[in-house]
C-alpha positions as CSV (number, residue, x, y, z in Angstrom):
1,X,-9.7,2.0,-4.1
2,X,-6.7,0.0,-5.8
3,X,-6.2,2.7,-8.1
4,X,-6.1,5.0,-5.1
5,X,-3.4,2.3,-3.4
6,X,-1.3,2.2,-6.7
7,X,-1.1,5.7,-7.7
8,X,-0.1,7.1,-3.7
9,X,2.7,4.5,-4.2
10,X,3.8,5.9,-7.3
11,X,4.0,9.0,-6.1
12,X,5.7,7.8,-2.5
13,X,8.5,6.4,-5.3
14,X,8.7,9.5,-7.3
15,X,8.8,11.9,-3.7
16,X,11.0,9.1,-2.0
17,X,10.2,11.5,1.1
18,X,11.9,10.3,4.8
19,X,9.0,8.8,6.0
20,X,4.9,8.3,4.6
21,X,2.0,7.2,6.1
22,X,-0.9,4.7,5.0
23,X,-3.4,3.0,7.3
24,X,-2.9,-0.5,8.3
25,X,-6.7,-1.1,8.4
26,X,-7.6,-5.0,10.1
27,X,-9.2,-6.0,7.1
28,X,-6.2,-5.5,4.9
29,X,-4.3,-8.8,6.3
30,X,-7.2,-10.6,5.2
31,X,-8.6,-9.2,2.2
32,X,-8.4,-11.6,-0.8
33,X,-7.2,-14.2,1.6
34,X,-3.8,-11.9,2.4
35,X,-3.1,-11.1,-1.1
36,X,-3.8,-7.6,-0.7
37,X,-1.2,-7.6,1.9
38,X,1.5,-9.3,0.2
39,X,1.4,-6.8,-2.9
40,X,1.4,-3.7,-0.5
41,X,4.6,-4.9,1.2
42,X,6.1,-6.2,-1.9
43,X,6.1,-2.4,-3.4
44,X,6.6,-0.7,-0.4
């Protein structure tokens, strides 16, 4: 799945369309003890 995650925000960078969509699942803000989350808004 995190090669999934990294490669959709590669191409979000290289498209740099208006707007994009990605699914704020619950678990997100607490998987690997909200590391996961911290990296998604970091590159985003």
């Amino acid at each position: 799945m995190a090669h999934f995650f990294y490669e959709y925000a590669r191409l979000v960078s290289e498209l740099k369309p208006k707007v994009f969509i990605y699914e704020n699942v619950r678990a997100i803000l607490s998987n690997d003890e909200g590391r996961t989350w911290k990296t998604m808004t970091q590159i985003f």
